[in-house]
C-alpha positions in Angstrom: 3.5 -1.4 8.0 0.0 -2.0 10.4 -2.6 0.8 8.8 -5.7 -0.4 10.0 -7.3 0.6 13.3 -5.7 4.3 11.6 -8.4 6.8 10.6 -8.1 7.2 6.5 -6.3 10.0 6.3 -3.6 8.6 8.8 -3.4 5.8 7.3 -2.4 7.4 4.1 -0.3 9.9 5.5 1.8 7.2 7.0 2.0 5.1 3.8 3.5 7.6 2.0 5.7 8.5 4.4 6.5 4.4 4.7 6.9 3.9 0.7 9.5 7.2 0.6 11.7 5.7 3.7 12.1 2.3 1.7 12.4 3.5 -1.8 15.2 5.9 0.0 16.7 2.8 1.8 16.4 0.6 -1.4 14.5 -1.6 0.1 13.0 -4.4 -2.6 9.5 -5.1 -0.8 7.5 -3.9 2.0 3.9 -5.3 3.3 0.9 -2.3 3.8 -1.6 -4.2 6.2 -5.0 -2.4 5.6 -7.4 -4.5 7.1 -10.7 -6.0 5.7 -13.3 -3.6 6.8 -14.6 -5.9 9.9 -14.1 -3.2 12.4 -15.3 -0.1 10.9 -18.8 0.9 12.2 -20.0 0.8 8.3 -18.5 -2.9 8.2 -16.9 -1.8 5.2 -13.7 -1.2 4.0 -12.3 2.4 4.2 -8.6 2.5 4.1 -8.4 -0.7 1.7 -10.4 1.7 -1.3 -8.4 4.9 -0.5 -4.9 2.9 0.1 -5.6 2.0 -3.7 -6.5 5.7 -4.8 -3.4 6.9 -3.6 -1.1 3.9 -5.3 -3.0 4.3 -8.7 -2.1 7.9 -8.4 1.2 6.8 -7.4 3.6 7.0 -10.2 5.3 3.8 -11.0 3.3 1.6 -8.6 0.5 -1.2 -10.1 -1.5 -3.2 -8.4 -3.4 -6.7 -8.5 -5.7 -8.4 -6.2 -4.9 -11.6 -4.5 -7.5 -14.2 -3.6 -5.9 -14.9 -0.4 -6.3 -11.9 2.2 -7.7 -8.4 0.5 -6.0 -7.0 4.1 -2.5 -7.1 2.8 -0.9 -5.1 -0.1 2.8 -5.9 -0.8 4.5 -3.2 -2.4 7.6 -4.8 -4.8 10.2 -1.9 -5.2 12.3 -2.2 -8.5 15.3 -0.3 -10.2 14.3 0.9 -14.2 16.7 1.3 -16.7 16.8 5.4 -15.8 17.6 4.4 -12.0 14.3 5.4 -11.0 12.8 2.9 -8.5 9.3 1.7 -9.5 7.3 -0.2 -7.7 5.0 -3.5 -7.8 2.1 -3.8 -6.1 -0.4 -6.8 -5.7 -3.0 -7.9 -3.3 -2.0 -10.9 -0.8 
């Protein structure tokens, strides 16, 4: 799921929408691509520091950072013992 290029509130419009369509389709991981920053006329991140508002607030979903490429979150979907799907998120 490409977000960046998105204005902010696009971008996390359409990640909601993404993360209900794949916990509904049981998908086990999906990829949010937010971009580093490098094009936004600040030259600083935007979508990256909201995108993590909105999973913090996101019941069930964690996140890390990876060392590798702060553009990328992968969302990890997961089944608990209630049936409710959590999530995993990390930084790639």
């Amino acid at each position: 799921c490409d977000l960046h290029g998105l204005h902010v509130d696009e971008a996390l419009e359409y990640a909601e929408d993404h993360l209900v369509r794949c916990r509904e389709a049981r998908i086990d991981k999906t990829m949010l691509v937010v971009g580093k920053g490098a094009h936004s006329h600040s030259g600083a991140a935007r979508i990256r520091p909201a995108m993590l508002d909105m999973l913090r607030s996101t019941r069930g979903i964690v996140h890390g950072i990876h060392e590798k490429n702060e553009g990328c979150i992968m969302v990890e979907f997961f089944v608990t013992t209630s049936g409710m799907r959590m999530g995993y998120v990390e930084w790639l």
